[in-house]
NUTORFI-91756 format. One line per 4 residues: number of its first residue (from 1); their letters; for each residue x, y, z of C-alpha. Coordinates in steps of 0.001 Angstrom, whole numbers, plus 524288, in hexadecimal, padded with zeros to 5 digits. Layout:
<rs>
NUM	A	X,Y,Z; ...;
</rs>
This chain:
<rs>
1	XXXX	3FC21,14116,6FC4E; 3EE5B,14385,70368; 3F1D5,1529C,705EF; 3F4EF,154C6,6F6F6;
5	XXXX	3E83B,14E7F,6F487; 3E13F,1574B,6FF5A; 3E882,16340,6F889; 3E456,15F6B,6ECB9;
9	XXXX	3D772,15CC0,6F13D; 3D582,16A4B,6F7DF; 3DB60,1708A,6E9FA; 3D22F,16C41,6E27B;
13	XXXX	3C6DD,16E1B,6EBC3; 3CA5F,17D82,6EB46; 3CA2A,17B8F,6DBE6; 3BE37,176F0,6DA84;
17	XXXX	3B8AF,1810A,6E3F3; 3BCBF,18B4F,6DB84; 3B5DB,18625,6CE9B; 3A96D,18179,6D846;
21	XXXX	3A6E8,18E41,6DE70; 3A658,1945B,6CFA5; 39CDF,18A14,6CB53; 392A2,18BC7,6D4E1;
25	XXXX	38953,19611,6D194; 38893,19AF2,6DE8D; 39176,1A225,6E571; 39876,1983A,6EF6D;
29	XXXX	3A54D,19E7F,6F52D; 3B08F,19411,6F061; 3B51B,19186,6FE85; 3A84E,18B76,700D4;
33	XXXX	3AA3B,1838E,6F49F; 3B76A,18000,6F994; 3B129,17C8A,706B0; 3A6CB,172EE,7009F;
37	XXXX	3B0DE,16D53,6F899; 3BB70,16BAD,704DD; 3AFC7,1645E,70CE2; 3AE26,15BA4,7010D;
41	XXXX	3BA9B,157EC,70068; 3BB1E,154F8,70EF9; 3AF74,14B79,70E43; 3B2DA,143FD,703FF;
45	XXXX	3BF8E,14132,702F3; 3C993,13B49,70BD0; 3D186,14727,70C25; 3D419,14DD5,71992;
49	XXXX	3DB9D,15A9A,71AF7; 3E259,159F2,727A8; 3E402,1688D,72ABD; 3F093,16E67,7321A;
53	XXXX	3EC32,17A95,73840; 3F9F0,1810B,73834; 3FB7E,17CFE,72AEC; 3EEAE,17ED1,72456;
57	XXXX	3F252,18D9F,72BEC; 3FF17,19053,7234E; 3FAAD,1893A,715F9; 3EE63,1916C,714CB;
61	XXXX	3EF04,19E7D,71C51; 3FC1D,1A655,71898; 3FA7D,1A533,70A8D; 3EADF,1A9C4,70B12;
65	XXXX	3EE93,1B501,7145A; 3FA3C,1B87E,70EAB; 3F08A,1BB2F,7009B; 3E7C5,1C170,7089D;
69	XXXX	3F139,1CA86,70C35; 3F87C,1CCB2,6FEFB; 3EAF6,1CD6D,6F780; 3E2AE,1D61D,70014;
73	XXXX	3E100,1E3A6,6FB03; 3EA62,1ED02,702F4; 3E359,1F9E4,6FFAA; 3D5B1,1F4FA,6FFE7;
77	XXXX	3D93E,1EDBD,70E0A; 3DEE0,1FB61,712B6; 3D218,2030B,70D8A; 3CAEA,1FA55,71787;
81	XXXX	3D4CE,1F6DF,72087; 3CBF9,1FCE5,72DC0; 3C0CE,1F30F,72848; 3C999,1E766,7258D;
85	XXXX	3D0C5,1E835,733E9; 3C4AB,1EB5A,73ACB; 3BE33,1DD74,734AE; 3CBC0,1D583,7347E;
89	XXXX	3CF66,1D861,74243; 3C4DA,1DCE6,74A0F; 3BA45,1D3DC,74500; 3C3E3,1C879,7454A;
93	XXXX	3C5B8,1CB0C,752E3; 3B77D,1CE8A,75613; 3B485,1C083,74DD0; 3BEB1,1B9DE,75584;
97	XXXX	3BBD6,1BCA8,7655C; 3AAC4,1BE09,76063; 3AAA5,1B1BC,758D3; 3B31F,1AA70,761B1;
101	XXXX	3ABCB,1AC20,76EFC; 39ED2,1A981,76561; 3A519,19DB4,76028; 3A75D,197A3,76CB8;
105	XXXX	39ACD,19D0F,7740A; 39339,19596,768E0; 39C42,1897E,7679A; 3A293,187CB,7777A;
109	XXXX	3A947,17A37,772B5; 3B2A4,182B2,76C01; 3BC82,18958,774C9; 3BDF1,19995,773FD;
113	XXXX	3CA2E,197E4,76FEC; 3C54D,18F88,762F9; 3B9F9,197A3,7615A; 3C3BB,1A545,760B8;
117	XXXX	3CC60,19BD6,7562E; 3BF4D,1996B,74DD0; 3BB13,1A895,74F25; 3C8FC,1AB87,749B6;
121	XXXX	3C9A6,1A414,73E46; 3B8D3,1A7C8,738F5; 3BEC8,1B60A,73B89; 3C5F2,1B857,72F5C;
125	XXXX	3BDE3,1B945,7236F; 3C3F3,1B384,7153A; 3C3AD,1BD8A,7090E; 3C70C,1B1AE,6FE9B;
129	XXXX	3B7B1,1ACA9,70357; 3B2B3,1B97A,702B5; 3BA5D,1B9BB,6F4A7; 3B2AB,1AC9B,6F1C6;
133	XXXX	3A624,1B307,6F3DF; 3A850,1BF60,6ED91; 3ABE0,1B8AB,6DFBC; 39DC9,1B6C3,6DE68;
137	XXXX	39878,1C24F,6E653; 39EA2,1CDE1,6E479; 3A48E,1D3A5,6F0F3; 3A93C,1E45E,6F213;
141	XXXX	3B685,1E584,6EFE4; 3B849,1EDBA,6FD46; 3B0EA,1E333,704ED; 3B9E9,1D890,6FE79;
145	XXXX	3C624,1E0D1,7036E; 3C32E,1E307,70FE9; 3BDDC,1D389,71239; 3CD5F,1CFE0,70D22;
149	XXXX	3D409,1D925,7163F; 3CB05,1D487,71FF9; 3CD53,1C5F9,71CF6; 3DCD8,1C998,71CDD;
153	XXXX	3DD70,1CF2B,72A6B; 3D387,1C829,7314A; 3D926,1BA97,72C03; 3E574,1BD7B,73514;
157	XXXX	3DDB3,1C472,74109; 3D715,1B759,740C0; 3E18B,1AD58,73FC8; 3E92A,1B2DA,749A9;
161	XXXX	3DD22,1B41B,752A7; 3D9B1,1A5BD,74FA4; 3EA31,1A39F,75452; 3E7E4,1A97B,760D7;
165	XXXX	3DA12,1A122,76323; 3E144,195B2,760FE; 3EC22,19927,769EB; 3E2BB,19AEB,7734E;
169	XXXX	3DAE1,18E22,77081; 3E8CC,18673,77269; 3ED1E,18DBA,77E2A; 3E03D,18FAD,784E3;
173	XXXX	3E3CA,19DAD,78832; 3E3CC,1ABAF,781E2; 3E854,1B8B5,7841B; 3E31F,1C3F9,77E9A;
177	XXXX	3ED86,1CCCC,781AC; 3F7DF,1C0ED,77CD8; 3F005,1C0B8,77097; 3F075,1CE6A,76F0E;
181	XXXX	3FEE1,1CC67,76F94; 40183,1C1D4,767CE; 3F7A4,1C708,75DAC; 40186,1D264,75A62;
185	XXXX	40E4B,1C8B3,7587E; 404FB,1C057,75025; 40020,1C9D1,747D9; 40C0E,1D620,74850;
189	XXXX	4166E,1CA61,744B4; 40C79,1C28F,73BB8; 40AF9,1CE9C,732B1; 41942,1D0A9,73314;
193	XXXX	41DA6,1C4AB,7309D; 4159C,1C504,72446; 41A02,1D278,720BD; 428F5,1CE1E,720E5;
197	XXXX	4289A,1C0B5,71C45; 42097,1C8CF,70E6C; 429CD,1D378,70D82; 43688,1CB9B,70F2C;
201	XXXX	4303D,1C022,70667; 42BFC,1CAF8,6FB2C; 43A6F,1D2B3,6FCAA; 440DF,1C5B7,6FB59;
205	XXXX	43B2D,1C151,6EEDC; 43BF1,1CEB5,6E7FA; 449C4,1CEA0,6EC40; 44B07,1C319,6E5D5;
209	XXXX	44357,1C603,6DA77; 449D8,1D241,6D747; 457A4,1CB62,6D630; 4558A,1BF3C,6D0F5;
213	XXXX	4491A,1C0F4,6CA7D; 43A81,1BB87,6CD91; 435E0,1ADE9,6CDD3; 426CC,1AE8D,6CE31;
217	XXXX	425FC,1A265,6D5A6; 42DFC,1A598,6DF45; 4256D,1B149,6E2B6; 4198D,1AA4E,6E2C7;
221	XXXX	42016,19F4A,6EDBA; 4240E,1ACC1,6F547; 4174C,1B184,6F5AB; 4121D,1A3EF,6F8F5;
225	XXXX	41B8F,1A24A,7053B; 41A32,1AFB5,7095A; 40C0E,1AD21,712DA; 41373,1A0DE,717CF;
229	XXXX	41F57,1A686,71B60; 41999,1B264,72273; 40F88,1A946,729DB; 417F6,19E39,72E5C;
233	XXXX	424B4,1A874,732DE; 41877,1B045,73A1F; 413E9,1A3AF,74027; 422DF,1A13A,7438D;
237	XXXX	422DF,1ACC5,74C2A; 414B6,1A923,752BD; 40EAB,1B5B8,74A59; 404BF,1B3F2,74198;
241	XXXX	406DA,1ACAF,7344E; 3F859,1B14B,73079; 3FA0A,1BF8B,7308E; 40888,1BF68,72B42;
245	XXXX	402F5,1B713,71F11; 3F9FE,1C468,71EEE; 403BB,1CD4E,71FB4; 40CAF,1C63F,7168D;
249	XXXX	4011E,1C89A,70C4A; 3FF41,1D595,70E42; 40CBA,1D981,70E43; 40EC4,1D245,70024;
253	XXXX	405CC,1DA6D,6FC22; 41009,1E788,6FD2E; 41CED,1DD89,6FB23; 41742,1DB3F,6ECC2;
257	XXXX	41493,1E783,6E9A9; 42318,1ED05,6ED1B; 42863,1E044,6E729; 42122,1DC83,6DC0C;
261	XXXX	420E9,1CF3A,6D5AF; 4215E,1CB28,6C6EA; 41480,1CB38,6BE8C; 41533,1BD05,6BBC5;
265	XXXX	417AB,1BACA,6CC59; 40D0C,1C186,6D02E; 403C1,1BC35,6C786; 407E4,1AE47,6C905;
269	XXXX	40927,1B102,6D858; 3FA91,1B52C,6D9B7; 3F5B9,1AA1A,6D26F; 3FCC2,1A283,6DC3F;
273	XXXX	3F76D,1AAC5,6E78E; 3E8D0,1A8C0,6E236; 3EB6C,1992B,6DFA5; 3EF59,19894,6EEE9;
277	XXXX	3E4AC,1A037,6F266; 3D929,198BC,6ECEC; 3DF09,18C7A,6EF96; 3E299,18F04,6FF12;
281	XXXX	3D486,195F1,70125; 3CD8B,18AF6,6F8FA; 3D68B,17FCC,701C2; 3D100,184C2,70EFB;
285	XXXX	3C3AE,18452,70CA9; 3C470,1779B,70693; 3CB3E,17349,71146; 3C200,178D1,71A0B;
289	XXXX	3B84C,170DF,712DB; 3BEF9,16539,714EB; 3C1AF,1667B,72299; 3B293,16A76,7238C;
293	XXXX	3AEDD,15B2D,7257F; 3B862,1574C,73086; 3B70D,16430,736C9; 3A83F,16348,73873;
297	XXXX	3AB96,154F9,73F64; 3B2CA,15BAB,749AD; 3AA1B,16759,74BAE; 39CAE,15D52,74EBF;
301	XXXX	3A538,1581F,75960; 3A8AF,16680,7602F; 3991B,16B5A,75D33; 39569,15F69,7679A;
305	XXXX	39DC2,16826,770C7; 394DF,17393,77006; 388ED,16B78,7749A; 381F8,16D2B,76747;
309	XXXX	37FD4,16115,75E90; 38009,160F8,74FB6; 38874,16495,745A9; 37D9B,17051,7424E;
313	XXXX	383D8,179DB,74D76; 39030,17A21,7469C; 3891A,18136,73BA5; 38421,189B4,74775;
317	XXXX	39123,18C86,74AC5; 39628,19199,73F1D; 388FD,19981,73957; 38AE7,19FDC,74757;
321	XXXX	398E6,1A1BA,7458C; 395D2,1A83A,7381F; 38C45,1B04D,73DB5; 39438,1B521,74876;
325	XXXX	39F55,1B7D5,7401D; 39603,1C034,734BE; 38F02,1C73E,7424B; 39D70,1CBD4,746B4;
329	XXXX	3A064,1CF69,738A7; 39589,1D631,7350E; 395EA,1DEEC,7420F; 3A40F,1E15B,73FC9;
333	XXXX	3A34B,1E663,72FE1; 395D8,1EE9F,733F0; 39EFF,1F6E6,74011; 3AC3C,1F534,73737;
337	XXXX	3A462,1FCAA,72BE9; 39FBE,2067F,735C7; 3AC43,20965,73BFA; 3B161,20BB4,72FB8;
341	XXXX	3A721,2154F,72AAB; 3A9B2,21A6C,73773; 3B63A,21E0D,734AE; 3B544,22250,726D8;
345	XXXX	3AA5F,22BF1,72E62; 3B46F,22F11,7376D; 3BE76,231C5,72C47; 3B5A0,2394A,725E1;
349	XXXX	3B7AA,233B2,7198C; 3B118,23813,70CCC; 3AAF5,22B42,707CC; 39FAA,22A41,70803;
353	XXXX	3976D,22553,7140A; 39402,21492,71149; 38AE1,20DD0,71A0C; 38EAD,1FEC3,7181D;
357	XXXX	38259,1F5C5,71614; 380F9,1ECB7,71F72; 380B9,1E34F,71280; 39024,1E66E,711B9;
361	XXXX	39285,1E36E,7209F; 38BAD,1D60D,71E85; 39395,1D3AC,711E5; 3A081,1D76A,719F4;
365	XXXX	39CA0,1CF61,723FC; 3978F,1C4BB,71C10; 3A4E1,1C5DC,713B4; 3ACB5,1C276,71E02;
369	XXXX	3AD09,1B2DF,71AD2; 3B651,1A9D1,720DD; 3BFB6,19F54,71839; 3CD1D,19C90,715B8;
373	XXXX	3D268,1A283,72329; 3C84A,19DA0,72BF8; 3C998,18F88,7271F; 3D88A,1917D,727E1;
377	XXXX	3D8FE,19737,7358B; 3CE7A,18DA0,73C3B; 3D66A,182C1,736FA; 3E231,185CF,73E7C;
381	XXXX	3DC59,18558,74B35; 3E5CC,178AB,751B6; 3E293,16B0A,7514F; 3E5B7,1689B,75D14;
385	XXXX	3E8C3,170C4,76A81; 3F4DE,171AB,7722F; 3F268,165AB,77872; 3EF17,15E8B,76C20;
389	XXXX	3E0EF,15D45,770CC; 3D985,16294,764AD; 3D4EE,16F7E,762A7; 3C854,172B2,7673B;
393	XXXX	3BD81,1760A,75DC8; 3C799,1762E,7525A; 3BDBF,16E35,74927; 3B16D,176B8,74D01;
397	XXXX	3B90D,182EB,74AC3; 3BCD7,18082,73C1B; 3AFC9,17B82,73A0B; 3A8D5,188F8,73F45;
401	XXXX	3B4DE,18FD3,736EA; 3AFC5,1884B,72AA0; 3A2C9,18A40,72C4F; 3A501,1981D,72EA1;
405	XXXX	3AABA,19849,72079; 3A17E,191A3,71A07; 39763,19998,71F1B; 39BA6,1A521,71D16;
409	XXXX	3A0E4,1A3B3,71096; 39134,19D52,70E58; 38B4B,1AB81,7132D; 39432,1B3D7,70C6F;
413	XXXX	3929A,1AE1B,700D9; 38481,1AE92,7017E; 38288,1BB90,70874; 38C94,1C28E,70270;
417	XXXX	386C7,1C34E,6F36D; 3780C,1C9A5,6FC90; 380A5,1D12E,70347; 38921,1D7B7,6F843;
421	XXXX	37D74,1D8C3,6EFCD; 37B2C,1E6E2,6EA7A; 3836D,1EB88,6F6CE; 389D0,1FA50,6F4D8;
425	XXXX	39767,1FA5D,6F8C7; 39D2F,2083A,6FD23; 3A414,20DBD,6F2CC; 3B2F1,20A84,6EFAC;
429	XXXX	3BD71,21470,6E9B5; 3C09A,21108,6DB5E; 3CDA9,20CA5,6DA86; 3CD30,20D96,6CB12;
433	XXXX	3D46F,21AC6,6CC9F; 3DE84,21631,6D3BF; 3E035,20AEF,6C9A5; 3E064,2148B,6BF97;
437	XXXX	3EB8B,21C17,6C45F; 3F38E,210A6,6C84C; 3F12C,20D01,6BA0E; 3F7EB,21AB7,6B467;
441	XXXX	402EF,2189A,6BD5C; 40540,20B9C,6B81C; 403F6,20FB3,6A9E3; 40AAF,21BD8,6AB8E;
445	XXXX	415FB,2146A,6B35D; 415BB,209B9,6A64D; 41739,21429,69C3D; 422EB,21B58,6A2BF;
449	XXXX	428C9,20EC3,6A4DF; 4266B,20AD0,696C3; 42C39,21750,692C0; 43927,21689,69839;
453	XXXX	439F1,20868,69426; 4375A,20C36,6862F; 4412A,216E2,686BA; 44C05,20C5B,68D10;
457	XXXX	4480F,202B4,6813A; 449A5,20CDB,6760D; 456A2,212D4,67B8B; 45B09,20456,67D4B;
461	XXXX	457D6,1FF9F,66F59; 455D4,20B25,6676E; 447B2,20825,66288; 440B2,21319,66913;
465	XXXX	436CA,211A0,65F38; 43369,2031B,66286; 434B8,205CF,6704C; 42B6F,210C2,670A0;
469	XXXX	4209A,20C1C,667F8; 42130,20002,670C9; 4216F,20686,67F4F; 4150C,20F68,67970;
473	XXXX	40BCA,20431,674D7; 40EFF,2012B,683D2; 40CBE,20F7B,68A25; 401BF,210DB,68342;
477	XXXX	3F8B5,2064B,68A09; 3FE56,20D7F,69771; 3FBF6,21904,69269; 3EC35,21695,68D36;
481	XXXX	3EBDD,21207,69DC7; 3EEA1,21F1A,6A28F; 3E58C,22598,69859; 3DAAF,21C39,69D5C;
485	XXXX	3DCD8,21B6D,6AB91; 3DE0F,22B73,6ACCB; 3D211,230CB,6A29D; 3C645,23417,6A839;
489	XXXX	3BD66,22AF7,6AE1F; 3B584,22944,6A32D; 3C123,22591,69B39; 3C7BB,21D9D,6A4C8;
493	XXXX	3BB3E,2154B,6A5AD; 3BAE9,211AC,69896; 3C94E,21018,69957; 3C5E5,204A5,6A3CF;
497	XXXX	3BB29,2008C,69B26; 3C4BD,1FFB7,68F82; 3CDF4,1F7AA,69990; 3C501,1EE0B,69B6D;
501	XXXX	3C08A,1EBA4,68DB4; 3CF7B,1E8C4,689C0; 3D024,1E021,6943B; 3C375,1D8B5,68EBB;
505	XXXX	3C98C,1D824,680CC; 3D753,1D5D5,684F6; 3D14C,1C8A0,68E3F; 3CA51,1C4AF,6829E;
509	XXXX	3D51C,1C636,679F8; 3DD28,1BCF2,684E8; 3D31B,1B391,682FF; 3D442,1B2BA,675C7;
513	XXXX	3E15C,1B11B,67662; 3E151,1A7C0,68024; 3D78D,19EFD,676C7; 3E126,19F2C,66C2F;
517	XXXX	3ECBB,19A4F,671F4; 3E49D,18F96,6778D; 3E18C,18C63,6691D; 3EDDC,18CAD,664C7;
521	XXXX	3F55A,18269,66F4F; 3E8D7,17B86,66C77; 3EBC4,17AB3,65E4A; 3FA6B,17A27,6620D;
525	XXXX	3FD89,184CB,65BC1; 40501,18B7D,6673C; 40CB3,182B9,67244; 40A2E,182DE,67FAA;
529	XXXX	41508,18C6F,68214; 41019,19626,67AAF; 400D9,1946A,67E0D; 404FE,19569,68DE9;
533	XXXX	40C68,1A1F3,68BF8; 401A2,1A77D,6847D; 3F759,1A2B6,68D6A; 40003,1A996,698A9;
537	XXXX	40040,1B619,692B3; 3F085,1B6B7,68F1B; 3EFB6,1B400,69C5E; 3F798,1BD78,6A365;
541	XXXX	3F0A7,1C7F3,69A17; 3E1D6,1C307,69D2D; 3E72D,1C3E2,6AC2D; 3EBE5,1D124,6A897;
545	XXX	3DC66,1D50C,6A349; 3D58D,1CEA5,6ACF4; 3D8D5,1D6DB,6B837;
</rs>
């Protein structure tokens, strides 16, 4: 009964984030809401969360990845995919050997081992804080793109680097060239495990579906087991679960377009997706706040080991962790950007020269928060060692982790708003011709289809009259989106402009619908039945216009 109540507990605490962080006027990322809220419920209540490290590792990590991976952008991620690499592999493992001999030159109570663990898990940076931020301040869509393919790869480079510093913490030895090794097993079976378990799970249940027809909720459970399945077989053969949760996401990506779903699955499916989302992101940082209380009694005990005295050098620790980790990251964005001006030099390509301001290097740099995935990873570092002796520094390590999220969540959202202020971006392409033609297509693929299915109809029933007159009210809405998508530009702009002022009416129109039924069942002048199916309908249209 006391972990529903801590459920429950941690449910409602990420609800009330949610409406908290809109009522304050200003702008306080919700995972530091969640945070405040978690450390409130740790000090006064009786309530303890008693965290499994192997568990806390499967609930929350495959099904956060695996979106990650599904969700990402594939062209925009390939567009940058020299930048994204470049800050997801090399920085993590710059972050990872720098900040771990800094870590335990500053703190020498904490073994190399545990200090390489810690500079694994503040390596990968979290998009869904950035995402936080940038409700309020407005972030470029190419920065945002290349932070989530950043945060998708560099989440697994530094899990599975954090799995190899704690092998070496409970074996007290470590082999580079083993590593090396080991590293290519892990990840070459991890992403193909992932890759396999989607496309057998996806062929399966359109299989299925084609036959015997589609169950919506079926689908969703699929797509719900699919991260678990692919990270606990990978963990069965000793690969990593981490990247083939990855993989798994970014292979569903191509499985759903080949096997496509129903309307009503999809939709309902994503709101399930999003519902799992916020509440496993909002979860861990309440949890982390929390744990903040009971963690920060274990790391005063570990500071006395250093020789310092007072609680004070802790926040020493992490504002020089922070710092360390935004000096790395700024040095790495300022030669990434060069290198790749360098090579669109080398190239010779015909855009046109861009010197980046250092003001975007310190917004990249400052952009690179940590959340969800460092919290997630520092908490799975053993309890105890081999020996059952407990592990060494394990409570100062998640406290520097948290600190290192609330602070840098703290600067960004502070720095970043300065930062972005009045900053020119390099120009992007316009992808509004390429919408526009994908647009035709689809009309002109919707009036040939409507066509032959008018001709089947009238041959069929013999009322070519009522057939026709019906399939051309039809073709002619397709048809008046060719003639605005291919006039001139002049045209097509007020085309657009025309498009959105429908939209406008038709949303108020919904609304006065939507009032009027209400009046009606209040009045009891329609039943239930009829008032939900309505209600269902004006919805799925205002979804429709609010794209």
């Amino acid at each position: 009964m006391e972990a529903v109540s801590i459920v429950l507990f941690l449910l409602l605490a990420v609800v009330m984030s949610g409406a908290m962080s809109r009522m304050i006027p200003v702008s306080v990322p919700t995972p530091l809401v969640q945070i405040l809220l978690g450390a409130v419920i740790g000090l006064s209540t009786s309530y303890r969360v008693a965290l499994d490290p192997e568990l806390f590792l499967l609930l929350f990590l495959p099904p956060l990845l695996f979106l990650d991976g599904w969700r990402i952008p594939k062209d925009e991620l390939l567009k940058d995919l020299s930048v994204v690499v470049e800050l997801a592999l090399g920085l993590v493992l710059l972050t990872v050997v720098g900040m771990g001999f800094f870590i335990h030159w500053m703190i020498p109570a904490m073994p190399l081992a545990v200090a390489f663990a810690l500079a694994a898990v503040v390596s990968p940076t979290d998009p869904i804080a950035v995402s936080a931020i940038a409700a309020r301040v407005p972030i470029p869509k190419r920065m945002m793109h290349i932070l989530e393919g950043e945060s998708l790869l560099n989440d697994a480079s530094g899990l599975v680097c954090l799995r190899f510093a704690i092998a070496a913490a409970l074996t007290g030895t470590f082999s580079a060239s083993a590593a090396a090794t080991n590293f290519i097993w892990v990840a070459g079976i991890g992403i193909a495990v992932g890759i396999i378990v989607t496309l057998a799970a996806t062929r399966a249940k359109a299989w299925v579906s084609r036959r015997f027809g589609e169950e919506p909720g079926s689908q969703i459970l699929v797509s719900l087991l699919i991260p678990f399945g692919s990270y606990l077989m990978a963990e069965h053969l000793h690969a990593s679960g981490i990247l083939a949760a990855v993989a798994a996401g970014v292979t569903m990506t191509f499985a759903e377009i080949s096997r496509q779903a129903l309307a009503a699955t999809r939709m309902r499916r994503n709101s399930v997706w999003d519902t799992i989302q916020f509440a496993l992101n909002g979860i861990i940082f309440v949890l982390l706040g929390e744990q903040l209380p009971a963690i920060l009694a274990g790391a005063k005990a570990t500071v006395l080991l250093t020789g310092h005295h007072g609680t004070w050098w802790l926040g020493v620790y992490v504002l020089a962790i922070v710092a360390g980790l935004a000096t790395l990251r700024f040095g790495w964005v300022w030669i990434s950007l060069r290198l790749t001006l360098l090579r669109r030099r080398h190239r010779g390509s015909d855009k046109p020269e861009y010197s980046p301001d250092w003001r975007l290097v310190a917004a990249m740099s400052l952009a690179g928060v940590r959340g969800a995935i460092t919290l997630a990873g520092v908490l799975t570092i053993p309890l105890t060692m081999t020996d059952g002796t407990a592990f060494p520094a394990r409570d100062l390590a998640i406290f520097l982790a948290a600190g290192v999220i609330i602070v840098s969540l703290a600067v960004a959202s502070i720095a970043l708003p300065i930062l972005l202020n009045g900053l020119t971006m390099p120009p992007e392409p316009s992808l509004q011709a390429e919408e526009d033609a994908a647009r035709v297509a689809a009309a002109e693929a919707a009036i040939g289809a409507i066509e032959v299915a008018q001709h089947t109809l009238a041959t069929r029933e013999g009322k070519a009259d009522f057939y026709t007159a019906a399939g051309t009210r039809v073709m002619d809405l397709y048809r008046e989106r060719i003639e605005s998508r291919t006039g001139s530009a002049k045209a097509s702009a007020e085309a657009r402009l025309q498009d959105q002022l429908e939209r406008s009416f038709r949303l108020t129109g919904i609304k006065a619908e939507r009032a009027s039924v209400v009046e009606r069942v209040r009045d009891r002048r329609i039943g239930s039945a009829t008032a939900q199916k309505m209600m269902r309908e004006l919805d799925l249209l205002e979804a429709r216009y609010r794209v």
